[in-house]
N, CA, C and O atoms as a DFTB+ gen file, in Angstrom:
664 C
 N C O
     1  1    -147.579     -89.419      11.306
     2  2    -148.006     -88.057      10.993
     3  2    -149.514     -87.964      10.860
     4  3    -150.180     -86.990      10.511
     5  1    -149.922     -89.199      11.214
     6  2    -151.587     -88.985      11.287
     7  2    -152.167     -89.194      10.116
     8  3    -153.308     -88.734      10.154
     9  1    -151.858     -89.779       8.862
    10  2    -151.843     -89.927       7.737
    11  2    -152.117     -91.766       7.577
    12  3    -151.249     -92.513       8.030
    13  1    -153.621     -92.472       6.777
    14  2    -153.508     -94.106       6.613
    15  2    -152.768     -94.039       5.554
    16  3    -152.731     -93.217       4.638
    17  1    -152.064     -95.174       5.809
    18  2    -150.728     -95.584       4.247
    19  2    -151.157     -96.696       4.106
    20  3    -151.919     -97.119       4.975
    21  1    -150.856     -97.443       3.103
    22  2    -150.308     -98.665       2.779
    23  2    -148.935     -98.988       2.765
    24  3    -148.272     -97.993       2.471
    25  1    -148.285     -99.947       2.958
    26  2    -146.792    -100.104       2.433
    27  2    -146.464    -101.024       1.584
    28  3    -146.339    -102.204       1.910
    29  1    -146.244    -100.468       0.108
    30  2    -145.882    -101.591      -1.099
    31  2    -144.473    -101.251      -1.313
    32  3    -143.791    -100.226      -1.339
    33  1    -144.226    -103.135      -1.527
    34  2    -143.066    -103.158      -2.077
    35  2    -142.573    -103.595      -3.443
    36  3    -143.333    -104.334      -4.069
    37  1    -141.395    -103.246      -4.016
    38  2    -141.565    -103.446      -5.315
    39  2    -139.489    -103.426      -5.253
    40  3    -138.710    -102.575      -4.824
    41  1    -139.268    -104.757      -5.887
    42  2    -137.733    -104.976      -6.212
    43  2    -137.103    -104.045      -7.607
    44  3    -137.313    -104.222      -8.807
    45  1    -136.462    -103.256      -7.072
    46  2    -136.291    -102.148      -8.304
    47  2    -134.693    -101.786      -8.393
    48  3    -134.063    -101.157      -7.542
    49  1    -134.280    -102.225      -9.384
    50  2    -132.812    -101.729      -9.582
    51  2    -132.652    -100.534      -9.043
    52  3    -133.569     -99.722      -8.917
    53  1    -131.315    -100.326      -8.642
    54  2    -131.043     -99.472      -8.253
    55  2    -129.886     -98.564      -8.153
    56  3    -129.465     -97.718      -7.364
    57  1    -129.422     -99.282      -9.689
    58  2    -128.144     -98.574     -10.507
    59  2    -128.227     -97.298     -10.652
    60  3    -129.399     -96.921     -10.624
    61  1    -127.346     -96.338     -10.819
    62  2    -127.465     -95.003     -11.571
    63  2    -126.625     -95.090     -12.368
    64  3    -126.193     -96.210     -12.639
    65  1    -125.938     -93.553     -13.226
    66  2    -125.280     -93.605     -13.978
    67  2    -124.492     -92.824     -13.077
    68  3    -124.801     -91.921     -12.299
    69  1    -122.480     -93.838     -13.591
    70  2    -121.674     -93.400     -12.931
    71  2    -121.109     -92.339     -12.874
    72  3    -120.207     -92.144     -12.059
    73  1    -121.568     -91.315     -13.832
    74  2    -121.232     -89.689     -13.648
    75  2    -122.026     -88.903     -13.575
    76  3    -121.957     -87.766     -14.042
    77  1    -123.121     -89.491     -12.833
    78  2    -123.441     -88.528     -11.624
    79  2    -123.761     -88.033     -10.705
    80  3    -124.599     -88.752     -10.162
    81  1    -123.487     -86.696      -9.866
    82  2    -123.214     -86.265      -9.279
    83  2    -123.745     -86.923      -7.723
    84  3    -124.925     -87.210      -7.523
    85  1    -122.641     -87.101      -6.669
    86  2    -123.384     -88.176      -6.054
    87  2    -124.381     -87.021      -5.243
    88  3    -125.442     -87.377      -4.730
    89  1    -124.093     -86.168      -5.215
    90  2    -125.798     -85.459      -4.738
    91  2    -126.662     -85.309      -4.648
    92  3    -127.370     -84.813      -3.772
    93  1    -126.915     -86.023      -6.257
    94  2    -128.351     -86.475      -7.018
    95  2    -128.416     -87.527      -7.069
    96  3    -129.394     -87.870      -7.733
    97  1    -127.517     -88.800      -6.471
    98  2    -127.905     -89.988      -6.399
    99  2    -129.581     -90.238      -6.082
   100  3    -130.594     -90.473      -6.741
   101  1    -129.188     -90.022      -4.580
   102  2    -130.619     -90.504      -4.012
   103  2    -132.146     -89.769      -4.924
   104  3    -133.074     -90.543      -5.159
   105  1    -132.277     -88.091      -5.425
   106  2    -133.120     -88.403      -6.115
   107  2    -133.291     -89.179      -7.198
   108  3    -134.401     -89.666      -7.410
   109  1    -132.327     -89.394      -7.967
   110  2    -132.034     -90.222      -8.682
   111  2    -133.055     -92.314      -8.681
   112  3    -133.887     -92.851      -9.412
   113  1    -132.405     -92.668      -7.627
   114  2    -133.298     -93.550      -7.761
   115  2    -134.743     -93.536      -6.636
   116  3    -135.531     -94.466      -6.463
   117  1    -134.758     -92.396      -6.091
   118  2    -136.077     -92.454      -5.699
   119  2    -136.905     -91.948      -6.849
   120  3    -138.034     -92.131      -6.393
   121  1    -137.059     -91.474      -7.942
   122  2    -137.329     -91.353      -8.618
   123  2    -137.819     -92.805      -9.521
   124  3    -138.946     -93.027      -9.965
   125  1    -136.738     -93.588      -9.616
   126  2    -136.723     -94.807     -10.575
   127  2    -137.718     -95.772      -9.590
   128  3    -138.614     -96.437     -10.110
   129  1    -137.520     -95.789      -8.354
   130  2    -138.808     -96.560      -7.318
   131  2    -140.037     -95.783      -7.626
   132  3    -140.812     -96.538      -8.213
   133  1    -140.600     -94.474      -7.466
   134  2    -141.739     -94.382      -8.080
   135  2    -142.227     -94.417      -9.331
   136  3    -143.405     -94.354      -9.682
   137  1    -141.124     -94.535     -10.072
   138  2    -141.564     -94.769     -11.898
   139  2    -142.174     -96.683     -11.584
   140  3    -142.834     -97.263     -12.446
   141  1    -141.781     -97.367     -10.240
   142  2    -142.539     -98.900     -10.400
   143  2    -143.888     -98.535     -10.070
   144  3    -144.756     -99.065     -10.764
   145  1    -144.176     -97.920      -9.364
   146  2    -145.548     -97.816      -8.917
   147  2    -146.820     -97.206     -10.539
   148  3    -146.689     -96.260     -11.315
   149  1    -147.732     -98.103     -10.454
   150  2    -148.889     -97.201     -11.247
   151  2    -149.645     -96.569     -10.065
   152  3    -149.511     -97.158      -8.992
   153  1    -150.629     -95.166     -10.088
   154  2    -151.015     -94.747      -8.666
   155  2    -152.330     -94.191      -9.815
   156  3    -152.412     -93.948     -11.018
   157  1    -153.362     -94.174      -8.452
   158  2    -154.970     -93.950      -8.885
   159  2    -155.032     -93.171      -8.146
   160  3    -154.406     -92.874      -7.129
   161  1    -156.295     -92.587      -8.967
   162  2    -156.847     -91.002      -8.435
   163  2    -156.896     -91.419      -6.586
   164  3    -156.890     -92.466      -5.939
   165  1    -156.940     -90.075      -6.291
   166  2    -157.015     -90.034      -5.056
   167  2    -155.902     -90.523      -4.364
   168  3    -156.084     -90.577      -3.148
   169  1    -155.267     -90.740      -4.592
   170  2    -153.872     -91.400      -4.353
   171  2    -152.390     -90.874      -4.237
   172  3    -152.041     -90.903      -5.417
   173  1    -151.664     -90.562      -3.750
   174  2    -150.324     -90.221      -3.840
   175  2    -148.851     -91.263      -3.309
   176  3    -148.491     -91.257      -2.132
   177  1    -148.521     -91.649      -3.803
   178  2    -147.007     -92.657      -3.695
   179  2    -145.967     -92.164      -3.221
   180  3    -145.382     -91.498      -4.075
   181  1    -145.390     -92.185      -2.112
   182  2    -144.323     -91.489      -1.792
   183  2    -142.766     -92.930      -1.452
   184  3    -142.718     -93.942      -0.754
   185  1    -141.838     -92.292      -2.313
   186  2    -140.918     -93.258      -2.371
   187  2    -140.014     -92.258      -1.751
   188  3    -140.061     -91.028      -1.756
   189  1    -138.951     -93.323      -1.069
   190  2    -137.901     -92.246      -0.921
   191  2    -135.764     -93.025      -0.928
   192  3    -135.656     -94.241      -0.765
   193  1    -134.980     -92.529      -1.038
   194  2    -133.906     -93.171      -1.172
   195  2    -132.930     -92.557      -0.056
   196  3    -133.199     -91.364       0.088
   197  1    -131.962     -92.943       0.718
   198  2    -130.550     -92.558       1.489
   199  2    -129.468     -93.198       1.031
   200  3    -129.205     -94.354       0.699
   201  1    -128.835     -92.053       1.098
   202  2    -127.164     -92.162       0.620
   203  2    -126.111     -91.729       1.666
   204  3    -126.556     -90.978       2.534
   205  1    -125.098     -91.980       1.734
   206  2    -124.210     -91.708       2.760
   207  2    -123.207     -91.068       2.082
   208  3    -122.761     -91.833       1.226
   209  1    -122.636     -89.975       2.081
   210  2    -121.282     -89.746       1.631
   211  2    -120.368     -89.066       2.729
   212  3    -120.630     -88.510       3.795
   213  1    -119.202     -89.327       2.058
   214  2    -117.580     -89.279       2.825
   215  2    -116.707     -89.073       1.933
   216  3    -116.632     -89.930       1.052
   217  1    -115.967     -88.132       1.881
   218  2    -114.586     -87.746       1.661
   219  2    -115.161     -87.996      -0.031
   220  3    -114.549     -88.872      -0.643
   221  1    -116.215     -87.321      -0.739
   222  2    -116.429     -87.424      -1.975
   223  2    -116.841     -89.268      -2.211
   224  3    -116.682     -89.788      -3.315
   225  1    -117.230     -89.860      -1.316
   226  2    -117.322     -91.442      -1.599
   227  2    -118.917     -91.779      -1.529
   228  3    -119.458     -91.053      -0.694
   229  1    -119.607     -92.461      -2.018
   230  2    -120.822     -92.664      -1.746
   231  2    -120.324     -94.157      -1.103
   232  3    -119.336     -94.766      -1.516
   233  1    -121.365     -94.698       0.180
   234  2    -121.667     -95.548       1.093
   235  2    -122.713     -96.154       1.075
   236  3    -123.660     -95.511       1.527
   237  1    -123.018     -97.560       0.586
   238  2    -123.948     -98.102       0.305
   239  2    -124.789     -98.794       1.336
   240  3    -124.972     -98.275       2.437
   241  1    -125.311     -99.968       1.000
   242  2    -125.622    -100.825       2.065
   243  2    -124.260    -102.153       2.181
   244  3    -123.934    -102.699       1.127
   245  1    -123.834    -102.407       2.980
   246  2    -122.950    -103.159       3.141
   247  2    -123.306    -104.794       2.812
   248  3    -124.409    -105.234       3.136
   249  1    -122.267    -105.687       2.126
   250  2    -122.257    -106.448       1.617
   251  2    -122.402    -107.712       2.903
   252  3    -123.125    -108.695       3.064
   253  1    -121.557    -107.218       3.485
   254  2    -121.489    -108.568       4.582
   255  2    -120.961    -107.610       5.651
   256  3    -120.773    -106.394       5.656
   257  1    -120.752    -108.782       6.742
   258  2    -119.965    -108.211       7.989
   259  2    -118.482    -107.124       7.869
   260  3    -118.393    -105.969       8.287
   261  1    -117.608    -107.803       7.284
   262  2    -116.414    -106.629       6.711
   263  2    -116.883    -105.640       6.110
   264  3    -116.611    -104.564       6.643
   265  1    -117.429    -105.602       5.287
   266  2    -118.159    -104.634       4.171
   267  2    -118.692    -103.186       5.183
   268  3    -118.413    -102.001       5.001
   269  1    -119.490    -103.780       6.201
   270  2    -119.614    -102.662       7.041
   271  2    -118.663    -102.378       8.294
   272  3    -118.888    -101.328       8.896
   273  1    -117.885    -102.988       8.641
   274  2    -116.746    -102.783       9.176
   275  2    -116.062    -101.558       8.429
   276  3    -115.790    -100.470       8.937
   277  1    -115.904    -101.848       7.484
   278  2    -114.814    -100.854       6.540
   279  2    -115.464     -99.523       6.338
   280  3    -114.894     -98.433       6.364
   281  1    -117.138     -99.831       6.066
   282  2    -117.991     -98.305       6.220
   283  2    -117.889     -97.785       7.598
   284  3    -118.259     -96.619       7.738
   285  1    -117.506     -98.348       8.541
   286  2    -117.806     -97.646       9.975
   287  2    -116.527     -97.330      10.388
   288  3    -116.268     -96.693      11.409
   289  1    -115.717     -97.776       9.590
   290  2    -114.388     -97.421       9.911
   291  2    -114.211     -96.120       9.348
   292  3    -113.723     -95.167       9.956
   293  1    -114.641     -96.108       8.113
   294  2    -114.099     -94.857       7.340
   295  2    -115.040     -93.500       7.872
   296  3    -114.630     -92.343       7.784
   297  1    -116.399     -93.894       8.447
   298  2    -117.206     -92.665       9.195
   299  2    -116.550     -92.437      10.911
   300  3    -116.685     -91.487      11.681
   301  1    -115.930     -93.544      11.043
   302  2    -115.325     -93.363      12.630
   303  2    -114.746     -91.869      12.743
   304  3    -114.179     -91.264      11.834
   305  1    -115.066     -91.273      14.374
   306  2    -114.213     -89.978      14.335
   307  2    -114.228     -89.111      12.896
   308  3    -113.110     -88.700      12.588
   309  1    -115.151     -88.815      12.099
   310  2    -115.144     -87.985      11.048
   311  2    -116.780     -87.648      10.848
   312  3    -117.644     -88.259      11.478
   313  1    -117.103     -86.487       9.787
   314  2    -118.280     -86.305       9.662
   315  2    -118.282     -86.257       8.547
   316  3    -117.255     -85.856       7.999
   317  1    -119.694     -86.733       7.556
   318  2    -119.905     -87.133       6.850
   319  2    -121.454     -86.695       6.413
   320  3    -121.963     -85.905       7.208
   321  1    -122.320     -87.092       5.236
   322  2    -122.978     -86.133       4.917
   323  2    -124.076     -87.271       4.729
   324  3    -123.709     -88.283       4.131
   325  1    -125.223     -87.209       5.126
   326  2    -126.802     -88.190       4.719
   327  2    -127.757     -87.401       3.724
   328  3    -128.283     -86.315       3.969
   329  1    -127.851     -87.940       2.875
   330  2    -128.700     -87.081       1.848
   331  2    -129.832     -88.370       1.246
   332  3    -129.554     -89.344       0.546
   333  1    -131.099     -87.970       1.782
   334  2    -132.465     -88.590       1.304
   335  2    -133.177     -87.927       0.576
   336  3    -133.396     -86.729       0.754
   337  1    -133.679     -88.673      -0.430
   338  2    -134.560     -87.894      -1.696
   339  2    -136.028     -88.941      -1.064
   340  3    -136.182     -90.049      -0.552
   341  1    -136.692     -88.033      -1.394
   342  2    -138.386     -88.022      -1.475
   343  2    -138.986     -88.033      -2.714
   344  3    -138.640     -87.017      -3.316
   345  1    -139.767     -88.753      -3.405
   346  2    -140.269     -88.487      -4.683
   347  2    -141.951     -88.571      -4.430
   348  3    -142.219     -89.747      -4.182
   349  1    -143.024     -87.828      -4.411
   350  2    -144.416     -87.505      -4.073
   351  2    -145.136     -88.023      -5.552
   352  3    -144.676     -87.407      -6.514
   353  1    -145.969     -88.835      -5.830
   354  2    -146.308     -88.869      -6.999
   355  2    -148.215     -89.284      -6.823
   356  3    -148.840     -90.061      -6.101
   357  1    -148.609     -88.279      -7.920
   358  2    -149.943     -88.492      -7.474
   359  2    -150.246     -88.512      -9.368
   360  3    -149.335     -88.174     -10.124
   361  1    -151.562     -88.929      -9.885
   362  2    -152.332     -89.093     -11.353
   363  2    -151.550     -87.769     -12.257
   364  3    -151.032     -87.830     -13.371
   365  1    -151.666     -86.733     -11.447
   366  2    -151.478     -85.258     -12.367
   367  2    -150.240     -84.862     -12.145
   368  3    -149.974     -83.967     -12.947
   369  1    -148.977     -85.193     -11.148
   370  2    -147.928     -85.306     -11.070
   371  2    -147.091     -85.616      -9.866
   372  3    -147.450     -86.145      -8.814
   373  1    -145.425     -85.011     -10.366
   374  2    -144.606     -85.948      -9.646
   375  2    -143.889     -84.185      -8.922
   376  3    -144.128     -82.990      -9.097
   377  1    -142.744     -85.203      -7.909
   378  2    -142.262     -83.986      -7.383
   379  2    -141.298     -84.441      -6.231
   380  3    -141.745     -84.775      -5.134
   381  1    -140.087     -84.442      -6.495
   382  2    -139.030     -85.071      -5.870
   383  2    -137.753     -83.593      -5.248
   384  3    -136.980     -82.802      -5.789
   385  1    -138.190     -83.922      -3.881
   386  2    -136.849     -83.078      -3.044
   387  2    -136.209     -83.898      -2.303
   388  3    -136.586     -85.043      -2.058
   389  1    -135.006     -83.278      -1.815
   390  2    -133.643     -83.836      -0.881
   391  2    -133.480     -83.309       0.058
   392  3    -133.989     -82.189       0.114
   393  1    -132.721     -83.790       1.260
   394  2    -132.895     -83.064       2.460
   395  2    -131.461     -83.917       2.921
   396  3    -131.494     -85.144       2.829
   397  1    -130.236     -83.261       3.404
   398  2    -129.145     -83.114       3.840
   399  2    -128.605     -83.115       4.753
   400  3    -128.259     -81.935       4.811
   401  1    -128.039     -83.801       6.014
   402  2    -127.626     -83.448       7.205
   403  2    -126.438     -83.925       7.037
   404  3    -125.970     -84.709       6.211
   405  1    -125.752     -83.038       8.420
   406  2    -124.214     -83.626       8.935
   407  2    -123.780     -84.250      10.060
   408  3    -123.710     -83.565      11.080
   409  1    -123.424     -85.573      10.110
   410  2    -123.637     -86.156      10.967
   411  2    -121.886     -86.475      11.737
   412  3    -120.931     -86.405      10.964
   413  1    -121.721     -86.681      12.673
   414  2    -120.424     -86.242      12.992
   415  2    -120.009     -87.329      14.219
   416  3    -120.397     -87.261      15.385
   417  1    -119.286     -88.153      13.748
   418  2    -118.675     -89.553      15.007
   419  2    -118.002     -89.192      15.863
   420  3    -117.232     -88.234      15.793
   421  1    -118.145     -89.761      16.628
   422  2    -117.029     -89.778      17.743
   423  2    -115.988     -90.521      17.128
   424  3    -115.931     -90.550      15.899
   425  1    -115.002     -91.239      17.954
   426  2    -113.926     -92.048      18.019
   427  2    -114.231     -93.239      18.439
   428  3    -114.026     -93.445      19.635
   429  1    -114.799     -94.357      17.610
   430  2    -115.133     -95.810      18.788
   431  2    -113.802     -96.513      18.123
   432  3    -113.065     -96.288      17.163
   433  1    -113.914     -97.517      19.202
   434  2    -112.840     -98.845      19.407
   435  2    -113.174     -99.733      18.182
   436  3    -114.337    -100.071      17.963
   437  1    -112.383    -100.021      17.570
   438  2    -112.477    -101.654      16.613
   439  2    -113.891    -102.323      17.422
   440  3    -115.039    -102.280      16.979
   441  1    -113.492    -102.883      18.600
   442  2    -114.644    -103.289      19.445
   443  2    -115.957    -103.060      19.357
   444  3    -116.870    -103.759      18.917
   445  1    -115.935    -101.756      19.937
   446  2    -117.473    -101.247      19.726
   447  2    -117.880    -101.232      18.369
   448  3    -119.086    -101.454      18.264
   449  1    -116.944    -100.936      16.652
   450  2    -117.777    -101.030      15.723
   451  2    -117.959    -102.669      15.743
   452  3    -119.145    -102.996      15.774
   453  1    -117.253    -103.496      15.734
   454  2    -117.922    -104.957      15.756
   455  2    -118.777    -104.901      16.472
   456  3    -119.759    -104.731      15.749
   457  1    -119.261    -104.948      18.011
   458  2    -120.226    -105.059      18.680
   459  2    -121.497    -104.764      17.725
   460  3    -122.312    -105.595      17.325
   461  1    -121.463    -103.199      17.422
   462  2    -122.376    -102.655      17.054
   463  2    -122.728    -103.339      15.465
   464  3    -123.791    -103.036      14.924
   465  1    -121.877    -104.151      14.871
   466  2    -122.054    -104.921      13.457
   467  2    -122.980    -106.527      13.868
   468  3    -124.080    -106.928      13.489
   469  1    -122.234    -106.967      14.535
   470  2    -122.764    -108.305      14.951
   471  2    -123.727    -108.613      15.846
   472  3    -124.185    -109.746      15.994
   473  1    -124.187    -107.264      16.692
   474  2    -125.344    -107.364      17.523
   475  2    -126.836    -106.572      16.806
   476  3    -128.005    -106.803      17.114
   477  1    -126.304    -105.577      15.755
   478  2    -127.608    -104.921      15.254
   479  2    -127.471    -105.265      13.602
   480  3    -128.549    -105.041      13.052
   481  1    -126.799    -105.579      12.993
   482  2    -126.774    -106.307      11.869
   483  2    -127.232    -105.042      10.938
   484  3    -128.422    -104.727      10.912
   485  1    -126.292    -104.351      10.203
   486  2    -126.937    -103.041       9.809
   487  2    -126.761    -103.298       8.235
   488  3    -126.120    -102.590       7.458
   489  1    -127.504    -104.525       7.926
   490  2    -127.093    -104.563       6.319
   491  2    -127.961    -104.009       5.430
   492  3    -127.902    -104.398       4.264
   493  1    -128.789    -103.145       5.755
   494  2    -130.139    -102.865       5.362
   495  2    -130.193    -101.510       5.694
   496  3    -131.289    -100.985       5.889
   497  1    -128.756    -100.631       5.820
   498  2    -128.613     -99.117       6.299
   499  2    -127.440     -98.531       5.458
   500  3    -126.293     -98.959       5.587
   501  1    -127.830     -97.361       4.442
   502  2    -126.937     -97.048       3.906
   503  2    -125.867     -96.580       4.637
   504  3    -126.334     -96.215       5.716
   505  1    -124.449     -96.363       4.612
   506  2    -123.407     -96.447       5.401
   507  2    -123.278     -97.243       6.389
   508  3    -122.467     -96.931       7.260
   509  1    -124.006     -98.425       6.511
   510  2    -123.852     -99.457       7.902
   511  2    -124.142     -99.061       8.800
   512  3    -123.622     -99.708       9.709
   513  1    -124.880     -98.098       9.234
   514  2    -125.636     -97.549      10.508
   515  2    -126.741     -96.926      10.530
   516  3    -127.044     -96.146       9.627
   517  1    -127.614     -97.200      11.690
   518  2    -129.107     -96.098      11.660
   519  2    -128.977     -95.700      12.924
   520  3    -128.867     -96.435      13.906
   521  1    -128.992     -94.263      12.894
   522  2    -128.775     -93.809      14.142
   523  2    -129.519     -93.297      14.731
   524  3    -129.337     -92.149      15.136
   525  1    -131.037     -94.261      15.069
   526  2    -131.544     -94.733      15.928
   527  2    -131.271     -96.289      16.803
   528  3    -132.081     -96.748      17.608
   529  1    -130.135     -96.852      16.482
   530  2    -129.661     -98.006      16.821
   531  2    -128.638     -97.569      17.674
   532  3    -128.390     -96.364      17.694
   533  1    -127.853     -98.520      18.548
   534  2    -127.107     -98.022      19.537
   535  2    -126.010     -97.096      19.295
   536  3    -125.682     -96.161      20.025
   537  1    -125.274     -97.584      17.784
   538  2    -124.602     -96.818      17.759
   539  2    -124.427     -95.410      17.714
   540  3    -123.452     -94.718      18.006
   541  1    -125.982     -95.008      17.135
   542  2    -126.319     -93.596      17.222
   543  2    -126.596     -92.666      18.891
   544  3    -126.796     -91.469      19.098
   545  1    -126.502     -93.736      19.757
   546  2    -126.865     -93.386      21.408
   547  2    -125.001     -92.982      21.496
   548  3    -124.396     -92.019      21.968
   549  1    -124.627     -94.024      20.915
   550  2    -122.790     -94.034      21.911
   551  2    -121.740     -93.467      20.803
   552  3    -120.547     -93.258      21.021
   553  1    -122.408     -93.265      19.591
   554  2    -121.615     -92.474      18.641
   555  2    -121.476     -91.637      17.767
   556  3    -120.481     -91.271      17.142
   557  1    -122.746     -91.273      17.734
   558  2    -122.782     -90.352      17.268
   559  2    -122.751     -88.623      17.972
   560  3    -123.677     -88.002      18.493
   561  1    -121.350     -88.211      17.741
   562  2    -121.388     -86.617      18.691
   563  2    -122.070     -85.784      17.883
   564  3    -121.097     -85.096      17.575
   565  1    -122.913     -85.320      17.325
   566  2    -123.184     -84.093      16.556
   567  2    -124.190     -84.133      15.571
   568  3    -123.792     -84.760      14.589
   569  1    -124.956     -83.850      15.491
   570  2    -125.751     -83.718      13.682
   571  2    -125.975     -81.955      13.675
   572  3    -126.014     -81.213      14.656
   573  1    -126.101     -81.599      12.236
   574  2    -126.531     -80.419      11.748
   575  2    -127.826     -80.795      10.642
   576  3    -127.697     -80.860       9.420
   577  1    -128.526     -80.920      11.070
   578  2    -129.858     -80.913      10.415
   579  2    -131.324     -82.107      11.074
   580  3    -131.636     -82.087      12.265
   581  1    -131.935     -82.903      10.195
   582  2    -132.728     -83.225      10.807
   583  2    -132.594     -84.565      11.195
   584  3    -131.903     -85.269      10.458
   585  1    -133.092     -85.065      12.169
   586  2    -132.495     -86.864      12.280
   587  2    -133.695     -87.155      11.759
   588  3    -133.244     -87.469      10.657
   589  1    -134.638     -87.282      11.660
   590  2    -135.415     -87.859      10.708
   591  2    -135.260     -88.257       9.460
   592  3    -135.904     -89.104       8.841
   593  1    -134.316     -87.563       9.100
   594  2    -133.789     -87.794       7.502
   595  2    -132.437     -87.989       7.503
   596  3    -131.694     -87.522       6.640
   597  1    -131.970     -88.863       8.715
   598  2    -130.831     -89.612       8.935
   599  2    -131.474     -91.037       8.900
   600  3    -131.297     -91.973       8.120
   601  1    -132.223     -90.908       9.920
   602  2    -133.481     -92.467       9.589
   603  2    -133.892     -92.631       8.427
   604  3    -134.183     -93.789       8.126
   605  1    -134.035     -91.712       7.534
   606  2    -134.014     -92.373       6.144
   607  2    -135.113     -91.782       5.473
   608  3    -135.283     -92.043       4.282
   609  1    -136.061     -90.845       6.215
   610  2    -137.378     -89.858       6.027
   611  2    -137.504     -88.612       6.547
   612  3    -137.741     -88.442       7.743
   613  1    -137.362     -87.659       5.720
   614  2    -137.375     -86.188       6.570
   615  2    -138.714     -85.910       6.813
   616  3    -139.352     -85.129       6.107
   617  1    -139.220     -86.552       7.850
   618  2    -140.871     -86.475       7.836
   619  2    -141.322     -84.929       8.430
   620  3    -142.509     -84.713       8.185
   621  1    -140.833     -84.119       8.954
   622  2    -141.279     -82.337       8.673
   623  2    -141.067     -82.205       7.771
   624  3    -142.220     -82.143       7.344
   625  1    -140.251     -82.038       6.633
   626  2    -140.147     -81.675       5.161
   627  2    -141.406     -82.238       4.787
   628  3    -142.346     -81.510       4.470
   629  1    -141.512     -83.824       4.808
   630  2    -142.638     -84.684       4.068
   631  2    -143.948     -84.094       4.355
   632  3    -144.670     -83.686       3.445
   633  1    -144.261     -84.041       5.536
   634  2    -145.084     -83.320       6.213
   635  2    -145.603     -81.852       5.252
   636  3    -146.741     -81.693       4.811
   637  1    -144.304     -80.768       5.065
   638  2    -144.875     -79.904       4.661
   639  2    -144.906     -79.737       2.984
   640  3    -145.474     -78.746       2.526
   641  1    -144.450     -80.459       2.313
   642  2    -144.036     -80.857       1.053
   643  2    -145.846     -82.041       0.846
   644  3    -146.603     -81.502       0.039
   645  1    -146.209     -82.883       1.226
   646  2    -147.742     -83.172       1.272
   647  2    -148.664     -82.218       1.227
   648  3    -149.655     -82.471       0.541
   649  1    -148.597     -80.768       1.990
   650  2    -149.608     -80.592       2.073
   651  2    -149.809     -79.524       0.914
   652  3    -150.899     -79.276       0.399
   653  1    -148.395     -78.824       0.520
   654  2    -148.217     -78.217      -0.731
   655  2    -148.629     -78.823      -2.444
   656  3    -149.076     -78.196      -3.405
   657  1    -148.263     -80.254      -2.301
   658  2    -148.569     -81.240      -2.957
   659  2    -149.820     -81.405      -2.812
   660  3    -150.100     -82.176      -3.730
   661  1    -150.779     -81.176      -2.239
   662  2    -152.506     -81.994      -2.546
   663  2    -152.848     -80.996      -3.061
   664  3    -153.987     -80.895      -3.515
């Protein structure tokens, strides 16, 4: 977006509390990732979190190979909901929005979700997929909102949410 960053990282729990609402998950701990950061003038921190939900279920990052088997099974042929929180934090304050899409599968083979497990290794993608990876070329039929914030950053929101923010 034409913008110099840095990229820090920082190991940050990433528990919530179990009643609630999984809607507010993701601001939820994008929130708790910028409470690690200290930030200096001139400065703004932008953290952000993705969540996957289904049938009222939140979808994590998958544990192992089965683990995301069973997430790609349960998004197979169904649509399901990506919700990323943004948290903006600068010296004088903070300011955390969410951004929502619907993302909608086709029907793949047992096959193709293994393929797509053991050749792109999606352990590092909430619901076991980024759909900028193949599976998003061969399976994904549909979204209603932005793919940018299926990738995990609604960078037009961010975009216009920065400049409101300075």
């Amino acid at each position: 977006m034409g913008f110099d960053f840095e990229l820090l990282l920082k190991d940050v729990d990433e528990s919530y509390p179990k009643d609630l609402p999984l809607m507010e998950i993701a601001a939820y701990i994008s929130q708790i990732k910028s409470d690690a950061f200290e930030v200096n003038m001139d400065e703004i921190i932008i953290t952000s979190d993705t969540v996957v939900i289904i049938n009222n279920e939140l979808l994590g990052k998958p544990k192992d190979n089965n683990d995301a088997f069973q997430m790609l099974s349960k998004l197979n042929g169904n649509t399901h909901l990506v919700v990323t929180a943004v948290t903006l934090k600068s010296v004088e304050k903070t300011k955390t929005f969410s951004q929502t899409t619907k993302v909608t599968f086709s029907n793949l083979s047992d096959e193709q979700l293994w393929y797509y497990i053991l050749n792109f290794k999606p352990f590092d993608k909430a619901g076991a997929y980024g759909i900028q990876d193949w599976i998003g070329m061969v399976g994904v039929s549909s979204i209603d909102g932005s793919y940018t914030n299926v990738m995990g950053l609604p960078t037009e929101q961010l975009h216009q949410e920065l400049y409101l923010f300075m």
